[in-house]
C-alpha positions, 0 to 999 in steps of 0.5 A: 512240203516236198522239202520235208520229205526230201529231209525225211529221207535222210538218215538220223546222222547229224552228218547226212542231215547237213548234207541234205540241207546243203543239196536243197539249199543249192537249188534255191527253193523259197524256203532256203532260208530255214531249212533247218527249222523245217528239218528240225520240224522233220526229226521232232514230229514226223512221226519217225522212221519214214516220216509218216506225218511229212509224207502226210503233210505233202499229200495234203499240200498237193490237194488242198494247199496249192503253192502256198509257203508257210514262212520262216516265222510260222515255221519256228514259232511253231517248232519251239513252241514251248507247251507248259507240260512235259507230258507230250510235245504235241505232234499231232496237234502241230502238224495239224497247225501245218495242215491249216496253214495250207489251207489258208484262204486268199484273203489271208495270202501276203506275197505267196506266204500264208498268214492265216495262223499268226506268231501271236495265235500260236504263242497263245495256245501255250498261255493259260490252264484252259488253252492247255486242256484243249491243246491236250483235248485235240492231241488226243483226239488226232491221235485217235483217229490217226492210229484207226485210219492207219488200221484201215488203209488199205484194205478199207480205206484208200490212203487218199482218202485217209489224208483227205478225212484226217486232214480235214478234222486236223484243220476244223480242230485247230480253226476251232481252237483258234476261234478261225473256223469262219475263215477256214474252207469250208466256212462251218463253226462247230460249236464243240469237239463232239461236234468235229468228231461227230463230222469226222465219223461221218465222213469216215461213214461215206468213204468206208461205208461203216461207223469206225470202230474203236481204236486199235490198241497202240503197241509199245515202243520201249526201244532205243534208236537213234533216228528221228522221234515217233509220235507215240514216243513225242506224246510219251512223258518217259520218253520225253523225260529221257531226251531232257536227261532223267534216266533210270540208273542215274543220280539226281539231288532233290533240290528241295531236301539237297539229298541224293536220290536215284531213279529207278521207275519211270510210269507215263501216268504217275511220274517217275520214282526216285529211290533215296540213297541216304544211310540211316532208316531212310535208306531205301525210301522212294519219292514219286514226283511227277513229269511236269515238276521233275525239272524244277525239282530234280537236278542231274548229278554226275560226280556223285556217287552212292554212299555204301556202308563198309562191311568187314571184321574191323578187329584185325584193322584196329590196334589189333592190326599186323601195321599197327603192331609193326609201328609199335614194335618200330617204335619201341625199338627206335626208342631203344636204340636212342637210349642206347646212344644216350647212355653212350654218348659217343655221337659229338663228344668222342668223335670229330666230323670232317669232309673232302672226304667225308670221315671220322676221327677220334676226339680224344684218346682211347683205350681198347674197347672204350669207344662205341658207336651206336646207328642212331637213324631217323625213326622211318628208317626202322624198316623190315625190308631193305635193299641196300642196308646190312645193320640188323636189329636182334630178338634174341636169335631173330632178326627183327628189322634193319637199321637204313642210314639217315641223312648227312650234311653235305657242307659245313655250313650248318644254315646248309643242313637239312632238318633231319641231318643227324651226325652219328659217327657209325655211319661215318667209319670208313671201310679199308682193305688192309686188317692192320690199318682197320681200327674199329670192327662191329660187335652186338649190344644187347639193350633190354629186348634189343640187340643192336649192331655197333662199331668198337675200337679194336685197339687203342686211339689217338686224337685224330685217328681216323676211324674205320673198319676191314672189309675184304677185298673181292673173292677174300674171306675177312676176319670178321666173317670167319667169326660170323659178324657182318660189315656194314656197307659204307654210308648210303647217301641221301639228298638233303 
């Protein structure tokens, strides 16, 4: 067992682990070939930080064991041995299969391996209620006795001593669950486990010269760490429901109900407690299920997430709500302004469109004032806010909202246009410099509630006139402005 200590003494990273390996397996020892089951054996269940149970094993091995080899088949039987409980993993009991196995006698040697215990023993420990009951029987007795000499050395009990005394109950348990104790070395059957531990106090009587007294109380480890597993935490259902997955805090779903729960407790004697996040009375409602049905029942759920119930006051998120209101004050002015152009009807009856360049001209003539040209837009493009248009929609003296462009038709193929083109001549006025060549200016009308910004004719037209209105150059005052009425800026270009 030397090699397990040489793994033993490496750190939990996976890293310095490999590279154990790697320095062993370079020297070629017998057991080159599975010397990653022997160092999974290490971090499973030799006892944690130092490998007390290794170390344990080696001393054994030396005094009782000669130079046998355990095999690579004993070796991962035993490692993955899979006990039908997920209340402890049995490392005492396993390393006191290894303890036996070195024992083996000479008739039970084949080519330097020990053969006393076979695949087919180990396999059949795991089969059946009884084998179940006994295997946990022996865990807790090893436990015991393991946790009292420990309490001893070295004040009352010298460590030889101890590895010589837990060695041989380890052994006399397992050759008595197995049904070997005839080949075992020292050729006595007990007839029961009162019997072994009956042997054992004795033994512990001649080396320390007293009964054993009861065994000290073990102290809680509760802490995280990252090397390998103690044998407390290998005999601890939370912490071996932990290492499969079950933490508390997380989200599982109830494989027999499909309703999402969350783990919350965790008791090595009664299982673990599963809170129910479900609205309604079984809010809050807990589930006890206990370790050995948690896997077959309880799948972990990392996408879900806790249904929360929304508190608020929903009166000002309702029709009451400052956006509901704005979208019904949108669309009473959207249905304004489209009255407005019905009763005017100057879009496709007084007006002509054109392109290369894009303008509008007159469809027939008109005299002064007769013709008006209302910003018919899309119903999105009733805004509050805008960064570029200038056409205001007015309450009585407030400004309510602006009025943005819609989108223009780019060809004159009609199959070319986009759903929502619209042709309104309004956008499509042209901004000249001169105020003699201007033949439309803006004038407010009002239509109910609303007033709207339309273009006028300033005088009268003719058929084909184009149409267009004063802008003043850069750093001159308009006309229009010294009369306080805005210009609308050219029309805003979309892509269709």
């Amino acid at each position: 067992m030397s090699i397990g200590v040489i793994h033993a003494s490496s750190k939990s990273d996976p890293k310095a682990w490999e590279n154990a390996i790697a320095a062993t397996k370079s020297s070629m020892p017998p057991c080159h070939s599975y010397l990653p089951i022997l160092a999974e054996f290490v971090k499973s269940f030799g006892g944690g930080e130092g490998a007390p149970m290794i170390r344990y094993l080696d001393g054994f091995a030396k005094d009782f064991g000669s130079n046998k080899l355990l095999g690579e088949m004993f070796m991962t039987t035993l490692t993955q041995l899979n006990f039908p409980t997920q209340q402890s993993k049995f490392p005492f009991f396993r390393t006191a299969c290894v303890a036996t196995q070195l024992v083996s006698p000479a008739h039970k040697i084949q080519e330097g391996f020990a053969r006393l215990i076979t695949k087919s023993d180990l396999q059949g420990l795991v089969r059946g209620k009884d084998k179940l009951l006994q295997v946990t029987a022996a865990e807790t007795v090893l436990s015991e006795a393991w946790t009292s000499l420990e309490s001893m050395v070295p004040a009352q009990l010298p460590q030889s001593d101890m590895i010589k005394i837990f060695g041989k109950l380890s052994v006399r348990i397992v050759l008595f669950l197995l049904k070997k104790q005839k080949d075992g070395p020292e050729a006595q059957e007990f007839p029961d486990f009162a019997s072994i531990k009956q042997a054992y106090n004795q033994d512990l009587k001649r080396a320390t010269g007293s009964e054993p007294d009861a065994c000290p109380q073990k102290a809680s480890n509760t802490s995280e760490h990252a090397g390998p597993s103690t044998m407390d935490e290998m005999s601890d259902p939370c912490y071996l429901a932990q290492q499969a997955g079950y933490n508390i805090g997380l989200l599982y779903t109830d494989k027999e109900t499909s309703s999402l729960l969350k783990c919350v407790s965790m008791d090595s004697s009664t299982g673990i407690t599963f809170e129910s996040t479900a609205l309604g009375p079984e809010k809050g409602a807990t589930t006890v299920v206990n370790f050995e049905e948690v896997r077959k029942r309880m799948t972990p759920n990392f996408k879900a997430k806790i249904p929360v119930q929304i508190e608020a006051d929903f009166s000002k998120y309702g029709p009451a709500s400052e956006g509901i209101a704005k979208d019904v004050q949108k669309a009473q002015i959207f249905k304004e302004l489209v009255d407005l152009v019905q009763t005017h009807m100057a879009s496709g009856e007084g007006v002509n469109f054109f392109l290369n360049p894009p303008e509008v001209r007159a469809a027939q003539p008109f005299k002064k004032g007769a013709l008006k040209l209302v910003p018919l837009t899309e119903a999105k493009n009733v805004v509050f806010k805008t960064a570029s248009s200038k056409i205001q929609v007015m309450q009585g003296s407030q400004r309510i909202c602006f009025l943005e462009p819609p989108a223009k038709a780019r060809t004159e193929t009609e199959c070319d246009w986009a759903p929502n083109t619209i042709f309104a001549g309004f956008w499509w006025v042209k901004a000249v410099s001169s105020e003699e060549e201007a033949n439309m200016r803006i004038v407010k009308m009002t239509h109910n509630d609303y007033s709207f910004m339309v273009y006028e004719n300033t005088k009268g037209l003719k058929t084909f006139d184009k149409l267009t209105y004063y802008e003043a150059p850069t750093g001159k005052a308009s006309s229009a402005s010294s009369k306080a009425v805005a210009k609308p800026p050219p029309a805003k270009k979309r892509k269709e």
